[in-house]
Structures are given as structure tokens and as C-alpha cells.
C-alpha positions in Angstrom: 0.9 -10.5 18.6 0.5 -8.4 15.2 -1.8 -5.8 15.5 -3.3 -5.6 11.6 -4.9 -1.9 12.4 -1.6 -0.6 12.9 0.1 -2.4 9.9 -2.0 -1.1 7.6 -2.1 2.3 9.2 1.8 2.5 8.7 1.3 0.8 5.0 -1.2 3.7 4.4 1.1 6.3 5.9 3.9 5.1 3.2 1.4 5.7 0.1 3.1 8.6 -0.9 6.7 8.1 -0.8 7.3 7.6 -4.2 5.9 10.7 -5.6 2.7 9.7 -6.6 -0.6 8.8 -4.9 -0.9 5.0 -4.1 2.2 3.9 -3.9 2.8 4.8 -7.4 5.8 7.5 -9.0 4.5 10.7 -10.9 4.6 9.1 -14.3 2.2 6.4 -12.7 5.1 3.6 -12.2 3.1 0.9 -10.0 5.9 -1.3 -9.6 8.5 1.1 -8.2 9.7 1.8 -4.1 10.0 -1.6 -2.6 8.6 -2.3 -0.1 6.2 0.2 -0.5 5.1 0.0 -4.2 1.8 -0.3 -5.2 1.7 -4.1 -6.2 3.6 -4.8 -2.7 1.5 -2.8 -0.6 -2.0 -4.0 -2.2 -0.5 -7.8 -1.9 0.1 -6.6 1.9 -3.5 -5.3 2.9 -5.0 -8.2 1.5 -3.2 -10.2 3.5 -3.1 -8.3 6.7 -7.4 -8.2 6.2 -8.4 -5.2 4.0 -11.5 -6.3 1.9 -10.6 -6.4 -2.3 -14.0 -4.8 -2.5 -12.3 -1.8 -0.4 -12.2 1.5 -2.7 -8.9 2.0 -1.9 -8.4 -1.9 -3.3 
């Protein structure tokens, strides 16, 4: 069984690896760190549950 609470709490936890805030490098790359860039990760809350109309969406 997945637990989606703890997904995205480890995909949150990863949302500043590459430098920047969200997912993103310092010169505001978005597509950079697989799997934990910011396209990837937003694709990944949506489908683990988190709302679009989130503010971190």
C-alpha cells in the first residue's frame, strides 16, 4: 500500500537539492536534478493527490 502523505513529504523534503527553492538551481533552471526537478516533482504531487489550486502548485 502507498502512503501519498509520506511521498510527498519525502518529495517536499528534496525541494532544495538543486540549489534553489522548488526544485529549481540558483539561476532558476526548472528542468534540472532528475528526479527531483521542478517539472518532475509538480507532475509527481499531482499525481500522488496535491490540489493544482495548492500555493505551492
Amino acid at each position: 500500500m502507498v502512503n501519498n502523505a509520506t511521498d510527498i513529504d519525502i518529495i517536499l523534503s528534496h525541494r532544495s537539492d538543486n540549489g534553489g527553492d522548488l526544485w529549481a538551481t540558483p539561476d532558476k533552471n526548472l528542468c534540472k536534478g532528475a528526479p527531483f526537478s521542478t517539472l518532475e516533482s509538480v507532475l509527481y504531487l499531482l499525481e500522488l493527490g496535491v490540489s493544482p489550486a495548492d500555493p505551492l502548485m
